[in-house]
C-alpha positions in Angstrom: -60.5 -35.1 -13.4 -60.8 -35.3 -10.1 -61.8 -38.9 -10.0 -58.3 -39.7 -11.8 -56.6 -37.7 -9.2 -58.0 -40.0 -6.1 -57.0 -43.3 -8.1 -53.5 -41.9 -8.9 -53.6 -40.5 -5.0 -54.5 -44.2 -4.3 -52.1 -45.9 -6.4 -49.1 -44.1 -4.4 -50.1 -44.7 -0.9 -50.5 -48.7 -2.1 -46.8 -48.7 -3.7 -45.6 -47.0 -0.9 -46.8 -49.6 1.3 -45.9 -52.6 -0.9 -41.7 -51.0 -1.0 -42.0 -50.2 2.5 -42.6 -53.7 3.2 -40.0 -54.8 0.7 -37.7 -52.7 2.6 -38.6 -54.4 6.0 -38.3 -57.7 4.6 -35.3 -57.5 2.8 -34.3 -55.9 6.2 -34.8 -59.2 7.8 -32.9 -61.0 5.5 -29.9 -58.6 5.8 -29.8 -59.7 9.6 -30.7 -63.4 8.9 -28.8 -63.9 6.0 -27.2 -67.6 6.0 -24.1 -66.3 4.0 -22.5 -63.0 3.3 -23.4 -63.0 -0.5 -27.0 -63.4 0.5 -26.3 -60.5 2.7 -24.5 -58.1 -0.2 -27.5 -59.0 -2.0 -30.5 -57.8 1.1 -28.6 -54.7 0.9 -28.0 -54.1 -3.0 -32.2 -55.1 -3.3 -32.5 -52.1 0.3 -30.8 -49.7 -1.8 -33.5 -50.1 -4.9 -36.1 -49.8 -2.5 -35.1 -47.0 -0.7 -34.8 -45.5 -3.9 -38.3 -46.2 -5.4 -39.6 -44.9 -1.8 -37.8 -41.9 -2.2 -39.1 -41.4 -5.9 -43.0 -42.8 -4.3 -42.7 -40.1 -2.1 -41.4 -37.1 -4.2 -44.2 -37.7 -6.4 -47.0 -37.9 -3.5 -45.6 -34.9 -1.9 -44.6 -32.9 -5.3 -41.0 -32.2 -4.1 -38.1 -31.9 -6.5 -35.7 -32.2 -4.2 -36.3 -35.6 -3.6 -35.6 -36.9 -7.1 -32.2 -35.6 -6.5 -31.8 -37.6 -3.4 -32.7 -40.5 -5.3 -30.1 -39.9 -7.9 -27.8 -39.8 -4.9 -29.1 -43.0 -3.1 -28.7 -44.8 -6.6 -25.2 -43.4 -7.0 -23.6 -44.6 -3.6 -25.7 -47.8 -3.5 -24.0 -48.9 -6.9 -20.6 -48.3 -5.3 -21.1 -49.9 -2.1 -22.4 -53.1 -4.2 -19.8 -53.4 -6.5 -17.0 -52.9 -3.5 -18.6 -55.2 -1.3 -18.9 -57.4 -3.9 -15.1 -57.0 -5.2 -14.4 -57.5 -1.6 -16.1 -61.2 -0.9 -14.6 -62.4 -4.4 -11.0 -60.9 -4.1 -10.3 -60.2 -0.1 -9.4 -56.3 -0.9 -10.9 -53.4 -2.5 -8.0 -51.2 -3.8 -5.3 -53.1 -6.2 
């Protein structure tokens, strides 16, 4: 039992690393991007991983609470996407 509960312990703290760097590289191309679409698209990718560290992290440190932040994070980074996106293909957000 205990064995299974240092791989799973072990497990987390590698996929916390791995979307931490995800996050720092998609960071980079946020700030490097070429183009703005390529820039919608570093952040859209930021959100997800923001979101799986949130869900990494609830789960390493047994907090509830944090699932609900996720839910939240997932929420507003869907509408940011699909009005930045509306922006760069139509010029405005509201009709």
């Amino acid at each position: 039992m205990s064995a299974s509960l240092n791989l799973l312990g072990w497990a987390l703290d590698f996929a916390t690393i791995a979307v931490g760097l995800a996050l720092v590289l998609c960071g980079w191309r946020l700030l490097r991007g070429p183009q703005a679409p390529d820039r919608v698209l570093a952040l859209d990718t930021m959100y997800i991983n923001a979101l799986a560290l949130v869900i990494l992290l609830g789960m390493r440190w047994q907090m509830d609470l944090l699932f609900e932040a996720a839910l939240i994070i997932a929420l507003l980074g869907f509408a940011s996407t699909v009005a930045l996106a509306r922006y760069l293909s139509r010029g405005d957000v509201m009709e």
